[in-house]
N, C-alpha and C positions, 0 to 999 in steps of 0.2 A: 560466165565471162562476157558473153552477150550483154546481157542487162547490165553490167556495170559499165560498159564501154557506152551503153544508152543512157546511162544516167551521169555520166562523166560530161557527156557532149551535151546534154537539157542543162548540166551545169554550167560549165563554159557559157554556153548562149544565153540563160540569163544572165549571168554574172558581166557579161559584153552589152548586154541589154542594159541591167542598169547601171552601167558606166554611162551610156550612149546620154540613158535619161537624167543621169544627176548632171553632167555636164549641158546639157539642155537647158535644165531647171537654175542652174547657175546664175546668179546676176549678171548683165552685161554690161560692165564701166566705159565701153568704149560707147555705147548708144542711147540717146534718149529718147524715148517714146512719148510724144508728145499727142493730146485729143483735144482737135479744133470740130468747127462747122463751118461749112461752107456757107455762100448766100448772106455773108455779113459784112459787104461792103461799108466800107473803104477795111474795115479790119481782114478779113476775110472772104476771100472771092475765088470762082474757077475760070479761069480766063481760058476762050476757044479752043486752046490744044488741049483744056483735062489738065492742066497745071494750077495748081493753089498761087495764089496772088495774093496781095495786102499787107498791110502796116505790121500786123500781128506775122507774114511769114517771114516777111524782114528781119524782124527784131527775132526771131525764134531760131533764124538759121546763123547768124550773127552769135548769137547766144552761146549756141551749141559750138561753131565753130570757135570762138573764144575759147569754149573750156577743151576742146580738141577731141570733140567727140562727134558722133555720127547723128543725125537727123532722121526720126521715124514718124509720119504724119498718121494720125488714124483721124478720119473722117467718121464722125459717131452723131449726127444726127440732130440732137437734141440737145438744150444743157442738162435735163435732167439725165439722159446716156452717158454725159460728161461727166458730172459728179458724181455717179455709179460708178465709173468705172475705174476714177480717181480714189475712191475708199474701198473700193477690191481689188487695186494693186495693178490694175489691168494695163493703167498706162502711169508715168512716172511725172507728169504734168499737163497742166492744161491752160493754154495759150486763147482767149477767143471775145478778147476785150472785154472782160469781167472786171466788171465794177468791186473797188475792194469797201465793204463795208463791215461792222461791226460785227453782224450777226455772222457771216460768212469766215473773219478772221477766229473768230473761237471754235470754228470745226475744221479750218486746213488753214497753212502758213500762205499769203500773199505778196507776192515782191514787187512792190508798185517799181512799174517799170516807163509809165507814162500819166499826164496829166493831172490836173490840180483838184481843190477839195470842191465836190460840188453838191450846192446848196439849194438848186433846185433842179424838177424833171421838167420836161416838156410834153405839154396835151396837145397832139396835133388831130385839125378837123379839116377838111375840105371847103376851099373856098369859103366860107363864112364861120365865123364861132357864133352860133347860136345865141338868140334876144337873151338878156338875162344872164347868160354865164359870163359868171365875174371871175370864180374861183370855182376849184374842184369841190366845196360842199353845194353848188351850184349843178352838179350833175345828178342830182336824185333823179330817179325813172330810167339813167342811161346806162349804154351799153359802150362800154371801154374794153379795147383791144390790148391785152398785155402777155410779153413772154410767162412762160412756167417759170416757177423759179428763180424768178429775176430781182432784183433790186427794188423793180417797180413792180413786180407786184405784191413785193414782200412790202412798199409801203402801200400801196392802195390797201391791202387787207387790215390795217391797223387804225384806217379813219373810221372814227363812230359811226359815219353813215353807210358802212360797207351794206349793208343789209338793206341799202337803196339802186344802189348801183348794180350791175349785171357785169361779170366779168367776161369775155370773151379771148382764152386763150389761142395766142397762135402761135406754134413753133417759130415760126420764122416774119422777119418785121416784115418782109415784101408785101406776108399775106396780110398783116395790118394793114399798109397803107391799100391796100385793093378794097377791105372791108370798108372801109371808111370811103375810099373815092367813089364805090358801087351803093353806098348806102345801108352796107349791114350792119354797120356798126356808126354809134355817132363820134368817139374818138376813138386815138391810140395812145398808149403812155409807153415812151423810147428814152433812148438813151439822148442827152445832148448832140454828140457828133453824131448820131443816127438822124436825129430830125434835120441837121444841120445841111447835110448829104439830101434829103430827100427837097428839102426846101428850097435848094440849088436847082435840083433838077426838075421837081413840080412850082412852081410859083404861086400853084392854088392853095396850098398847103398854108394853113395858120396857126399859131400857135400862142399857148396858155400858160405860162411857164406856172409849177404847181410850186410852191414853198415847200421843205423838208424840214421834220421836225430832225435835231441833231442826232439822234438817236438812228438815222433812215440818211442821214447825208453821206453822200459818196469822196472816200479817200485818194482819189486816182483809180488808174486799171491794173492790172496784176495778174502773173503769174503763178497759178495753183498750185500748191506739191502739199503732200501729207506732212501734219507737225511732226510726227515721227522720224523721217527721212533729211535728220540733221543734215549731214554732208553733204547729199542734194542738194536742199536750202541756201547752205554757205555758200556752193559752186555756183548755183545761180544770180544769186547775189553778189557775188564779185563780179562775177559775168557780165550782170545787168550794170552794176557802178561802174564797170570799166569804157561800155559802150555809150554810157553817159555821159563820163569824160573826155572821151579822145569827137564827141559830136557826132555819133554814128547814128543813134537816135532820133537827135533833132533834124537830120539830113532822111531820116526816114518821113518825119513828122510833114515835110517839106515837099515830099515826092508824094505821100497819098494823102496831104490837107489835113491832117488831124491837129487841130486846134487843141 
């Protein structure tokens, strides 16, 4: 009698247990878990209280409050932590001024939610562009600063001279533009509104703009979610056209400069 009153009650308690856990493991419709970086002004910033700033949290909490649901930031670091954790389900989108390009559109859905098609990157150098460089097949022997996994560096690796050039990755553009004003690096390859922002604020800063072959040109900035996650998709997408229309956007575009 004992032991069955012990094994009634080990029942109960898992049985309470995995209730506890399946309702845990449940989807959450009311919240979207959204994975940025910090450190990517004007899109992205942590202003003096430890609060997220920029263009990009604008438009994400706008988003989410359009479709009447709850806002979850995960600060992940890197874009390669980004796209991890985007194809393991970890987070439900990713917000962080991503360039929407070809290569990137055939492995997750993109919802261009800002800017126009663009047809070239920019080389930025310190105070001088170097005797002789006309163009980026002009950089043989150097050392260029570019994100992982970025746009640019996914074209810098497809010019025939790649095997001249020295890539020098850095997480984050700050620490480009240092390499290059310290002299460890001779350029960097950024985003347009990135160079734009640093060119305001440094004056030393020059720039090369590089040509894009079509294949490598950028379709606006976009919002990540898995092809899979139709509904999401849809939601955001209405989300984003609605905020297009009623000027909610362009009045963001306005207040952090994004051209």
């Amino acid at each position: 009698m004992k032991l069955k009153l012990i094994l009634i009650t080990l029942l109960i308690a898992f049985l309470g247990s995995y209730y506890v856990l399946k309702q845990n493991s449940a989807p959450d419709n009311k919240t979207l878990v959204v994975g940025t970086v910090g450190d990517y002004a004007p899109w992205v910033s942590v202003n003096q209280q430890g609060e997220y700033e920029g263009f990009d949290i604008d438009v994400i909490r706008a988003v989410t409050q359009t479709m009447n649901k709850k806002l979850v930031l995960k600060d992940l670091g890197s874009m390669t932590s980004l796209l991890l954790a985007l194809e393991r389900g970890m987070i439900d989108a990713i917000i962080w001024g991503l360039s929407i390009t070809k290569d990137r559109q055939a492995t997750m859905a993109m919802i261009r939610y800002q800017g126009e098609t663009v047809k070239s990157f920019p080389l930025l150098f310190w105070k001088t562009i170097p005797e002789g460089i006309k163009s980026i097949t002009d950089m043989k022997g150097k050392t260029i600063c570019v994100e992982p996994a970025s746009s640019q560096d996914t074209a810098l690796s497809t010019y025939d001279f790649y095997d001249f050039i020295t890539k020098k990755y850095t997480e984050k553009v700050d620490d480009a533009l240092l390499n290059i004003q310290y002299g460890k690096a001779d350029a960097a390859f950024v985003e347009p509104a990135i160079a734009k922002k640093f060119k305001q604020k440094y004056p030393e800063i020059q720039m090369l703009n590089v040509p894009l072959e079509p294949q490598f040109q950028v379709f606006g900035v976009g919002i990540c979610i898995k092809k899979d996650n139709q509904e999401l998709i849809k939601e955001v997408t209405n989300a984003v056209e609605t905020l297009k229309k009623n000027g909610t956007i362009a009045t963001f575009e306005k207040k952090w400069d994004i051209a």
